[in-house]
C-alpha positions as CSV (number, residue, x, y, z in Angstrom):
1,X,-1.7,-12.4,3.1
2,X,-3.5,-11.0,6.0
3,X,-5.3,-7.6,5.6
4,X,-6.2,-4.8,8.3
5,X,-7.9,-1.7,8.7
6,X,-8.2,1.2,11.0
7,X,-10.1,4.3,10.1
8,X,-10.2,7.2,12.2
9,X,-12.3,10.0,9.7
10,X,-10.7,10.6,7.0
11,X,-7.7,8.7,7.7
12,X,-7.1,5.4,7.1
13,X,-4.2,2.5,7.8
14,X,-4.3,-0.8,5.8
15,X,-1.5,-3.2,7.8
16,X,-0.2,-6.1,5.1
17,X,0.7,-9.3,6.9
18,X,2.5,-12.0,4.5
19,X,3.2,-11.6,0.9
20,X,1.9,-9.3,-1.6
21,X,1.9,-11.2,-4.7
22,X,-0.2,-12.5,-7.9
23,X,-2.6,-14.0,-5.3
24,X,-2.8,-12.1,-3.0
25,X,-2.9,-8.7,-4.6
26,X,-6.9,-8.9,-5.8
27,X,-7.6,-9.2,-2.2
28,X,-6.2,-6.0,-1.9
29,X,-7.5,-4.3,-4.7
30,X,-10.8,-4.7,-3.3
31,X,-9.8,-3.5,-0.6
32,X,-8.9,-0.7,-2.2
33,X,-11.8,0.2,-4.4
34,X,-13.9,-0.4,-1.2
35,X,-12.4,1.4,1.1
36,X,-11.0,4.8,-0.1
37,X,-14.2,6.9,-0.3
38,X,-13.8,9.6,2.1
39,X,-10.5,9.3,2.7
40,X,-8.0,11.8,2.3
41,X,-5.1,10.1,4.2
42,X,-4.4,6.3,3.4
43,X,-1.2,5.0,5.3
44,X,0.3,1.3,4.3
45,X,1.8,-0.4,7.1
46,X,4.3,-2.7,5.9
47,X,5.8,-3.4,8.8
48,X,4.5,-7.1,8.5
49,X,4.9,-7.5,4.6
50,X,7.8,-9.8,3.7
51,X,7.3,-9.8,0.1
52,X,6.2,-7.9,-2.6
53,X,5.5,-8.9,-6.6
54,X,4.7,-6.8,-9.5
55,X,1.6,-7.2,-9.4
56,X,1.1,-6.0,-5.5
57,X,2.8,-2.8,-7.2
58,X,0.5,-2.3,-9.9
59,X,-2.0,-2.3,-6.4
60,X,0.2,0.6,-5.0
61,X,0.1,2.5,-8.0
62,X,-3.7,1.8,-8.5
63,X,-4.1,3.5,-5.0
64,X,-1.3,6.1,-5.6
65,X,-3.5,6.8,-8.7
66,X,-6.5,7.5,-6.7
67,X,-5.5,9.2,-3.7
68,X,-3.3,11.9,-6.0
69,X,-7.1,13.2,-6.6
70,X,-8.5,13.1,-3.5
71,X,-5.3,13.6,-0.8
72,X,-1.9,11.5,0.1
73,X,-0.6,7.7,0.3
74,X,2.6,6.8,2.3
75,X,4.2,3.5,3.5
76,X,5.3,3.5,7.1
77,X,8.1,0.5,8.1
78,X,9.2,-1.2,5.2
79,X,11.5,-4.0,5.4
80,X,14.5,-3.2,3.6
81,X,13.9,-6.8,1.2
82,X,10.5,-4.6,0.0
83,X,12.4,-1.3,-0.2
84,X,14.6,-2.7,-2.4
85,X,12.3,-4.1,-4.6
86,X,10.7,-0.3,-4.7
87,X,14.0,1.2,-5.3
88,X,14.7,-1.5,-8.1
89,X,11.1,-0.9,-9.6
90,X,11.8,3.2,-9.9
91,X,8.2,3.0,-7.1
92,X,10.6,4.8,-4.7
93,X,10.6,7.8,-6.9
94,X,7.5,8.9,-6.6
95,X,6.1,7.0,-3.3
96,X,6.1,8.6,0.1
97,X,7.6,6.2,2.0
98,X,8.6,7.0,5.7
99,X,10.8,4.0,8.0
Protein backbone atom coordinates (compact mmCIF):
# COMPACT_ATOMS: atom_id res chain seq x y z
CA UNK A 1 0.00 0.00 0.00
CA UNK A 2 1.12 3.34 -0.87
CA UNK A 3 0.62 6.23 1.55
CA UNK A 4 0.16 10.18 0.95
CA UNK A 5 -0.10 13.27 2.69
CA UNK A 6 -1.03 16.79 2.17
CA UNK A 7 -1.37 19.21 5.05
CA UNK A 8 -2.66 22.52 4.62
CA UNK A 9 -2.85 23.86 8.75
CA UNK A 10 -4.89 22.14 10.40
CA UNK A 11 -6.19 20.05 7.70
CA UNK A 12 -4.93 17.10 6.59
CA UNK A 13 -5.55 14.33 3.57
CA UNK A 14 -4.00 10.83 3.81
CA UNK A 15 -4.54 9.21 -0.03
CA UNK A 16 -4.43 5.10 0.36
CA UNK A 17 -3.14 3.40 -2.80
CA UNK A 18 -3.43 -0.60 -2.78
CA UNK A 19 -4.81 -2.63 -0.03
CA UNK A 20 -5.39 -1.91 3.45
CA UNK A 21 -4.90 -5.11 5.13
CA UNK A 22 -2.95 -7.10 8.02
CA UNK A 23 0.29 -5.82 6.41
CA UNK A 24 -0.28 -2.97 5.45
CA UNK A 25 -2.27 -1.46 8.23
CA UNK A 26 0.83 -0.80 10.84
CA UNK A 27 2.19 1.42 8.12
CA UNK A 28 -0.72 3.39 8.61
CA UNK A 29 -1.03 3.38 12.07
CA UNK A 30 2.04 5.21 12.27
CA UNK A 31 0.98 7.26 10.22
CA UNK A 32 -1.51 8.02 12.27
CA UNK A 33 0.01 8.46 15.63
CA UNK A 34 2.52 10.64 13.71
CA UNK A 35 0.68 12.76 11.99
CA UNK A 36 -2.54 13.93 13.73
CA UNK A 37 -1.17 16.55 16.17
CA UNK A 38 -2.64 19.72 15.26
CA UNK A 39 -5.03 18.60 13.14
CA UNK A 40 -8.54 19.23 13.51
CA UNK A 41 -9.70 18.00 9.96
CA UNK A 42 -8.20 14.55 8.71
CA UNK A 43 -9.77 13.50 5.25
CA UNK A 44 -9.12 9.72 3.90
CA UNK A 45 -8.96 9.50 0.24
CA UNK A 46 -9.90 6.25 -0.83
CA UNK A 47 -10.28 6.89 -4.07
CA UNK A 48 -7.15 4.50 -4.79
CA UNK A 49 -7.87 1.80 -2.05
CA UNK A 50 -9.12 -1.46 -3.62
CA UNK A 51 -9.33 -3.40 -0.44
CA UNK A 52 -9.88 -3.15 2.96
CA UNK A 53 -9.32 -5.94 6.02
CA UNK A 54 -10.33 -5.79 9.59
CA UNK A 55 -7.55 -4.90 10.70
CA UNK A 56 -7.24 -1.58 8.23
CA UNK A 57 -10.63 -0.94 10.22
CA UNK A 58 -9.45 -1.22 13.59
CA UNK A 59 -6.93 1.75 11.92
CA UNK A 60 -10.04 3.81 11.03
CA UNK A 61 -11.55 3.48 14.27
CA UNK A 62 -8.11 4.10 16.04
CA UNK A 63 -8.17 7.54 14.10
CA UNK A 64 -12.08 8.01 14.45
CA UNK A 65 -11.16 7.56 18.15
CA UNK A 66 -8.76 10.32 18.16
CA UNK A 67 -10.04 12.94 16.06
CA UNK A 68 -13.68 12.72 18.04
CA UNK A 69 -11.51 14.69 20.78
CA UNK A 70 -9.74 17.04 18.85
CA UNK A 71 -12.25 17.62 15.51
CA UNK A 72 -13.67 15.43 12.48
CA UNK A 73 -12.61 12.32 10.12
CA UNK A 74 -14.38 11.63 6.77
CA UNK A 75 -13.70 9.32 3.74
CA UNK A 76 -13.94 10.98 0.38
CA UNK A 77 -14.39 8.38 -2.92
CA UNK A 78 -14.82 5.10 -1.78
CA UNK A 79 -15.08 2.27 -4.12
CA UNK A 80 -18.31 0.68 -3.64
CA UNK A 81 -16.12 -3.04 -2.99
CA UNK A 82 -14.77 -0.90 0.37
CA UNK A 83 -18.21 0.60 1.04
CA UNK A 84 -19.60 -2.50 1.27
CA UNK A 85 -17.30 -3.89 3.45
CA UNK A 86 -18.05 -0.67 5.84
CA UNK A 87 -21.74 -1.19 5.46
CA UNK A 88 -21.22 -4.96 6.28
CA UNK A 89 -18.88 -4.14 9.28
CA UNK A 90 -21.82 -1.57 10.90
CA UNK A 91 -18.27 1.25 10.20
CA UNK A 92 -20.90 3.06 7.93
CA UNK A 93 -22.92 3.90 10.93
CA UNK A 94 -20.98 6.06 12.61
CA UNK A 95 -18.23 7.15 9.81
CA UNK A 96 -18.57 10.31 7.69
CA UNK A 97 -18.21 9.09 4.54
CA UNK A 98 -18.83 11.44 1.54
CA UNK A 99 -18.56 9.79 -2.56
Amino acid sequence: MEITKEQNGTNLVIFLEGRLDATSAPQLDKEISSSLDGVTNLVFDFAKLSYIASAGLRSLLVAQKRMKKQGNMKLIHVSKDVCDVLEMTGFIDFLTIEN
